[in-house]
C-alpha positions, 0 to 999 in steps of 0.5 A: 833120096840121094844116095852115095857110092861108098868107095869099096863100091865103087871097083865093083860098079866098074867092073859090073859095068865092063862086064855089061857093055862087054856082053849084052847077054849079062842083066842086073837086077836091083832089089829095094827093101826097106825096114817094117817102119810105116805101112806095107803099101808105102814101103813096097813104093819106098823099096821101088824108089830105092831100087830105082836110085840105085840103077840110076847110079849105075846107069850113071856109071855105064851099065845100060839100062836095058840092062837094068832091071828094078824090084821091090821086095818092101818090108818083106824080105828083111835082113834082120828079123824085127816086129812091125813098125821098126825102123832098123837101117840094116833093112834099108837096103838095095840088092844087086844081081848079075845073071847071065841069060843063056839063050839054049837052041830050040827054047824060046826064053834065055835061062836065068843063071845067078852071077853073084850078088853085090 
């Protein structure tokens, strides 16, 4: 799968990727999603490699990957409402969020807050 960075794309990876190497406190995670075409099974796996081509193209493009997080949300989360078995490239997608992770005195886990999607 090669996957390319369309150009309005391209300030926002720059900007992600300041903001990354700038605060080790800021994640991203990607998410795959495919369309309904083929079996659940192979997209689960088809939205993971999606997913994963994405953080590599930003890891290529200077967002640590310890950074990075990657999901697969398959078939499941559709953009587009369709039945079974249709293959729609508005589904086919990967999704990208930035939090910040606050770590709070006397709790244990940094709490999630929901940047902004790209």
């Amino acid at each position: 799968m090669t996957e390319k960075i369309k150009p309005e794309d391209k300030e926002l990876i720059r900007k992600l990727a300041q903001t990354t190497q700038a605060n080790r406190n800021v994640h991203v995670t990607v998410v795959g999603h495919t369309d309904t075409e083929g079996s659940h099974a192979y997209n689960y796996a088809l939205g993971e490699r999606r997913a994963q081509s994405v953080a590599k193209m930003l890891i290529a493009n200077g967002i640590p990957s310890g950074q990075i997080v990657t999901v697969s949300r398959g078939e499941t989360d559709l953009k587009v409402p369709t039945a079974d078995g249709v293959a729609l490239r508005a589904n086919r997608r990967a999704t990208v969020n930035k939090e910040t992770r606050i770590i709070e005195p006397g709790k244990p886990e940094p709490l999630k807050i929901t940047v902004k999607e790209y």
